[in-house]
VEXKOL-69733 format. One record per atom (N, C-alpha, C, O): residue in one letter; x, z, y. Coordinates in pm, whole numbers, plus 50000, padded with zeros to 5 digits. Each point is the difference from the previous one (the first is absolute). Layout:
<rofis>
AXZY
...
</rofis>
This chain:
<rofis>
X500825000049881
X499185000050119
X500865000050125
X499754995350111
X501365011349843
X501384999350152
X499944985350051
X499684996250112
X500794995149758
X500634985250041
X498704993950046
X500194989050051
X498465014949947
X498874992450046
X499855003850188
X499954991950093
X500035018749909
X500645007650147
X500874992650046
X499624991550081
X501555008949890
X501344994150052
X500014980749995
X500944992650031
X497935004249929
X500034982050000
X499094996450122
X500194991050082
X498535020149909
X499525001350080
X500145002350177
X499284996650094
X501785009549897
X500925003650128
X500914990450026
X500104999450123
X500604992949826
X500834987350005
X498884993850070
X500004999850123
X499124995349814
X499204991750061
X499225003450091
X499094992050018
X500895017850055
X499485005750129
X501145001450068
X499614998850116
X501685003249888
X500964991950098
X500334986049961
X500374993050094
X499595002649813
X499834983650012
X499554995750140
X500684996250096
X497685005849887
X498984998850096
X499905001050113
X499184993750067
X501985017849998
X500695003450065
X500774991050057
X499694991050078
X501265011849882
X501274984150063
X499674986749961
X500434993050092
X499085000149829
X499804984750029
X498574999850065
X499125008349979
X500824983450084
X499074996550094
X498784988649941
X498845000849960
X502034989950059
X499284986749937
X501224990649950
X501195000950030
X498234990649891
X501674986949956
X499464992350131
X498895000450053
X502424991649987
X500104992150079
X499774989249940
X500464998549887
X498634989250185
X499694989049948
X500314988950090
X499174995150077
X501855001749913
X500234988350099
X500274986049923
X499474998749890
X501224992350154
X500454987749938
X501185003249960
X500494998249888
X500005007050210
X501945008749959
X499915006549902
X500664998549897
X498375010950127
X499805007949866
X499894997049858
X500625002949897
X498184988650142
X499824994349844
X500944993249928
X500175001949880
X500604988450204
X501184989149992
X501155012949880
X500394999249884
X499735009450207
X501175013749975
X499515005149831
X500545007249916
X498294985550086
X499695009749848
X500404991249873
X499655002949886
X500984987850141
X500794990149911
X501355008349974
X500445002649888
X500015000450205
X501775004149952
X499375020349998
X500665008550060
X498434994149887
X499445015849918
X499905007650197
X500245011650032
X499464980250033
X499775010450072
X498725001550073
X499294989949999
X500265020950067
X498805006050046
X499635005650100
X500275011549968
X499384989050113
X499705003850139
X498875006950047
X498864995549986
X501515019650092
X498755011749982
X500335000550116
X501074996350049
X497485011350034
X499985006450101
X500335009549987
X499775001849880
X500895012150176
X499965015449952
X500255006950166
X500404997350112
X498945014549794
X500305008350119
X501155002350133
X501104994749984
X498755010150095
X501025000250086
X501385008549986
X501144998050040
X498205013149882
X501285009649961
X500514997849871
X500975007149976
X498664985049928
X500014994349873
X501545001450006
X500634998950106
X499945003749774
X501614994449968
X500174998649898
X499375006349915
X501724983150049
X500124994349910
X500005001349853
X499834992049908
X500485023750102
X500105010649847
X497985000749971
X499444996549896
X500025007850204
X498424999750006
X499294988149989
X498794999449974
X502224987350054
X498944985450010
X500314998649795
X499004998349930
X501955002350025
X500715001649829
X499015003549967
X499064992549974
X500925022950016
X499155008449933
X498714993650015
X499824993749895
X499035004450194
X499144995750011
X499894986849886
X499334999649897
X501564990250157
X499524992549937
X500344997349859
X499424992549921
X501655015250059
X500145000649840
X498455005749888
X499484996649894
X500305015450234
X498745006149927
X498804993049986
X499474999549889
X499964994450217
X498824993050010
X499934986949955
X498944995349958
X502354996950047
X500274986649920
X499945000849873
X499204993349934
X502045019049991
X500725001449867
X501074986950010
X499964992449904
X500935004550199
X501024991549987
X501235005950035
X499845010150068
X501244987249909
X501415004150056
X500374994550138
X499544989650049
X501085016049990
X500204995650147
X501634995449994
X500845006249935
X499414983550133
X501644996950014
X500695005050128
X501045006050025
X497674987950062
X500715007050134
X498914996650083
X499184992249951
X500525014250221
X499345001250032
X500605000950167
X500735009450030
X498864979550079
X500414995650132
X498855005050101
X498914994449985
X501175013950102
X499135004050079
X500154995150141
X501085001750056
X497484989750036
X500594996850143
X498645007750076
X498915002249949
X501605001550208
X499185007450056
X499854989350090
X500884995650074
X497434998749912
X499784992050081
X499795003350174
X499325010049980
X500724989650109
X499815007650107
X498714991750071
X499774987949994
X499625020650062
X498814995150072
X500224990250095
X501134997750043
X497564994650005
X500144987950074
X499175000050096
X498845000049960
X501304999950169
X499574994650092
X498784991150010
X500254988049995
X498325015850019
X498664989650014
X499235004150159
X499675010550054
X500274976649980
X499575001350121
X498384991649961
X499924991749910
X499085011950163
X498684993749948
X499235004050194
X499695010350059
X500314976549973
X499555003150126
X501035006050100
X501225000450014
X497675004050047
X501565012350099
X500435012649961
X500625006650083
X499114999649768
X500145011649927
X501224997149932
X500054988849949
X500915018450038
X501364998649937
X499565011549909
X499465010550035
X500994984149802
X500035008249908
X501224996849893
X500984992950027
X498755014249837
X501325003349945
X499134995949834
X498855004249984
X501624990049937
X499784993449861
X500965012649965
X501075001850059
X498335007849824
X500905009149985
X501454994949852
X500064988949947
X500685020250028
X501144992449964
X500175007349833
X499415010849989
X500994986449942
X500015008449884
X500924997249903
X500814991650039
X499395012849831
X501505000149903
X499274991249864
X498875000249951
X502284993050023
X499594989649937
X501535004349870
X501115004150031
X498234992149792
X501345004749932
X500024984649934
X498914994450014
X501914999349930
X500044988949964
X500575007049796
X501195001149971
X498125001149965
X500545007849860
X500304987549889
X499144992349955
X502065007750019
X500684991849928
X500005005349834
X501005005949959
X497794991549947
X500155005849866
X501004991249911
X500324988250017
X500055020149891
X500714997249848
X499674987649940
X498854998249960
X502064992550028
X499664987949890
X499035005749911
X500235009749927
X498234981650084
X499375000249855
X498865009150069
X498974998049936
X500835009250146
X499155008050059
X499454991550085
X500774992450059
X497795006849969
X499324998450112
X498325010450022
X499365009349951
X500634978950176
X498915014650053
X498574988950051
X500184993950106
X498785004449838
X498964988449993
X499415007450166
X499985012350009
X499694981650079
X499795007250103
X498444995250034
X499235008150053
X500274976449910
X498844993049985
X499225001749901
X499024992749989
X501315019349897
X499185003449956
X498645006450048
X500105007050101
X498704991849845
X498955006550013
X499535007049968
X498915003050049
</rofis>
């Protein structure tokens, strides 16, 4: 009953740090040479983006590239505003592992 607790909790910080997968054209393109692209949290790090996704995938991780996108500048009329900015991990899995993201 411990290890049902403790899988349970993985996956409530999972939930936690990844956000959403990123779906772009880059992205998708990137998922040919095993790689994958998540939104995550802002304080997320790299030991926490692993864990997560080892747990909630069940894949090995090889390595894992984090960029902090920074916010952008939107002007709409005469109101100046701000597109907010956020952390993006690019997770590079193990030959032979993947992660179906278009599943339903």
């Amino acid at each position: 009953m411990v290890k049902d607790n403790k899988k349970s909790e993985n996956n409530s910080i999972a939930y936690r740090v990844l956000m959403e997968p990123w779906i772009t054209e880059a992205a998708t393109m990137m998922v040919e040479n095993n790689k994958y692209v998540f939104k995550v949290a802002p304080k997320a790090t790299k030991g926490e983006i692993k864990k997560s996704i080892e747990d909630l995938y069940g894949v090995n991780v090889a390595a894992i590239n984090t960029v902090n996108i920074p916010r952008k500048k939107r002007i709409r009329g005469r109101s100046l505003g701000f597109k907010s900015g956020f952390k993006k991990a690019i997770v590079t899995l193990k030959e032979g592992d993947k992660i179906d993201i278009f599943e339903k």
